[in-house]
C-alpha positions as CSV (number, residue, x, y, z in Angstrom):
1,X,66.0,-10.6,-99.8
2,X,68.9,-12.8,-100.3
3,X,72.4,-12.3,-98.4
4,X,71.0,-9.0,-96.5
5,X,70.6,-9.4,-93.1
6,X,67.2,-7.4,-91.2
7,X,70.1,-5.7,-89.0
8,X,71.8,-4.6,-92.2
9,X,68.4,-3.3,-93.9
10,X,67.4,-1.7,-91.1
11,X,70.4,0.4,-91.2
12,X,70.0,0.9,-94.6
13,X,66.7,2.9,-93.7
14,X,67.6,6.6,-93.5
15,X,70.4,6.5,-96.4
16,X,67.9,4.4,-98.9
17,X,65.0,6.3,-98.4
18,X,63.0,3.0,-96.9
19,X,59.6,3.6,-94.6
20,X,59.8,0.7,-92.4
21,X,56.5,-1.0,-92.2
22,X,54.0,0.3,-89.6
23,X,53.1,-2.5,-88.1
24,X,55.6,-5.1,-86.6
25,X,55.9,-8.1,-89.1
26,X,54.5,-5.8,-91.9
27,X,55.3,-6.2,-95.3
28,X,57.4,-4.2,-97.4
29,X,55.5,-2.6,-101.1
30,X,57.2,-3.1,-103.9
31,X,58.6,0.6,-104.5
32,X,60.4,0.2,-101.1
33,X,61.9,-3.1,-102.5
34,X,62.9,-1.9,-105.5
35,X,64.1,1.2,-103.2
36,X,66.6,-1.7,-101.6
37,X,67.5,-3.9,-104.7
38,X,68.9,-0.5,-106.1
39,X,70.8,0.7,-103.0
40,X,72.2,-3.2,-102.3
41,X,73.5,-2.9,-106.6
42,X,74.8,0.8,-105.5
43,X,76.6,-0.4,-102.1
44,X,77.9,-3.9,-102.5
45,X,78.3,-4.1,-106.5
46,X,79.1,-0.6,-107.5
47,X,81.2,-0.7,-104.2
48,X,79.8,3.3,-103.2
49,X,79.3,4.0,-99.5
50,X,76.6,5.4,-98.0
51,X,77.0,8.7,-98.1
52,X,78.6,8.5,-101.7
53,X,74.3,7.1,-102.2
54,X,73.5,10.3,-100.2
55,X,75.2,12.9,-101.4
56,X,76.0,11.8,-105.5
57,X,73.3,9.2,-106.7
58,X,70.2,11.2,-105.0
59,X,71.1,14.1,-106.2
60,X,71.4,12.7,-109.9
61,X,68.2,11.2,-110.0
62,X,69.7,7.8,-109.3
63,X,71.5,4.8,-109.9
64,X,71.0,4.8,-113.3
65,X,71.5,8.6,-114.0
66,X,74.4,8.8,-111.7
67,X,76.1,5.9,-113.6
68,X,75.3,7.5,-117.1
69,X,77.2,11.0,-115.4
70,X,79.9,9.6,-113.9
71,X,80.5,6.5,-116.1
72,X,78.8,7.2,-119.3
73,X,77.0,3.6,-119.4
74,X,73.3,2.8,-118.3
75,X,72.9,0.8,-115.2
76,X,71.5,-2.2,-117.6
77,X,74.7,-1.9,-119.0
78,X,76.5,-2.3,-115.8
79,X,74.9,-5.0,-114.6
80,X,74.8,-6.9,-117.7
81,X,78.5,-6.0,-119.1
82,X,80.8,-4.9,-116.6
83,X,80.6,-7.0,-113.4
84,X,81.5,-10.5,-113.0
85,X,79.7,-13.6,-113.8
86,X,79.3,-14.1,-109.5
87,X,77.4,-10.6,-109.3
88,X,75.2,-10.9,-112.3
89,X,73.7,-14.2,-110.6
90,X,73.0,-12.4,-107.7
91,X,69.5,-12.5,-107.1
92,X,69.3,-9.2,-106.6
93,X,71.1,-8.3,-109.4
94,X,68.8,-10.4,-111.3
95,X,65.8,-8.5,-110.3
96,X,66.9,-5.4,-111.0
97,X,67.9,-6.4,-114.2
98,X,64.7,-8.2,-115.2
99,X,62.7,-4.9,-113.9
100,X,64.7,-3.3,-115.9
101,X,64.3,-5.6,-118.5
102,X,60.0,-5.3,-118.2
103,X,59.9,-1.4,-118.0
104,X,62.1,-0.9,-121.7
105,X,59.6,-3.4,-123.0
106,X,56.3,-1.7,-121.3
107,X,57.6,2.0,-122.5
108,X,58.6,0.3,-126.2
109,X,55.1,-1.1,-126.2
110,X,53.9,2.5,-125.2
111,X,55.6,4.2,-128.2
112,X,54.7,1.7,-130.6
113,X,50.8,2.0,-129.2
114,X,51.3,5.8,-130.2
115,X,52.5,5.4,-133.4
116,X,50.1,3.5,-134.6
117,X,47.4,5.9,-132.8
């Protein structure tokens, strides 16, 4: 992870929802990853604190839902539209923007699959 220190992700832990690796110099799956890239976007580009994550975008279902609630955009469209040209070459950002970016295409590839079924 670029520009997050271990001491800062291990702090991140308990408000993230991150399961540390069991054994020391384990390896992180790639839910808890995306689990980070989304609470980095949340804390440093949307700016929320930690307990705004805990208590607003967990209880919404997320960064994306919470963003559609209280700003009435997607979280594509905040990353893509309304942050500056520094954040949106954040590799982070990035990522979450190509995952993004993969899972519309897998689930439009889904629903054309069961149209032509």
């Amino acid at each position: 992870m670029v520009g997050i220190s271990i001491s800062a992700l291990q702090k991140w832990y308990p408000y993230a929802g991150i399961v540390k690796p069991r054994k020391r110099g384990g390896y992180f799956d790639a839910a808890t990853v995306e689990i980070a890239d989304v609470f980095y976007v949340a804390t440093k580009i949307r700016r929320l604190t930690y307990k705004e994550y805990l208590q607003q975008v967990i209880p919404a279902g997320g960064l994306d839902a919470y963003l559609q609630k209280v700003n009435g955009l997607t979280l594509y469209n905040f990353l893509t539209k309304h942050i500056s040209d520094e954040e949106k070459n954040n590799p982070i950002v990035q990522s979450v923007i190509r995952r993004i970016e993969r899972n519309e295409a897998y689930q439009q590839s889904g629903r054309d699959f069961a149209g032509v079924a």
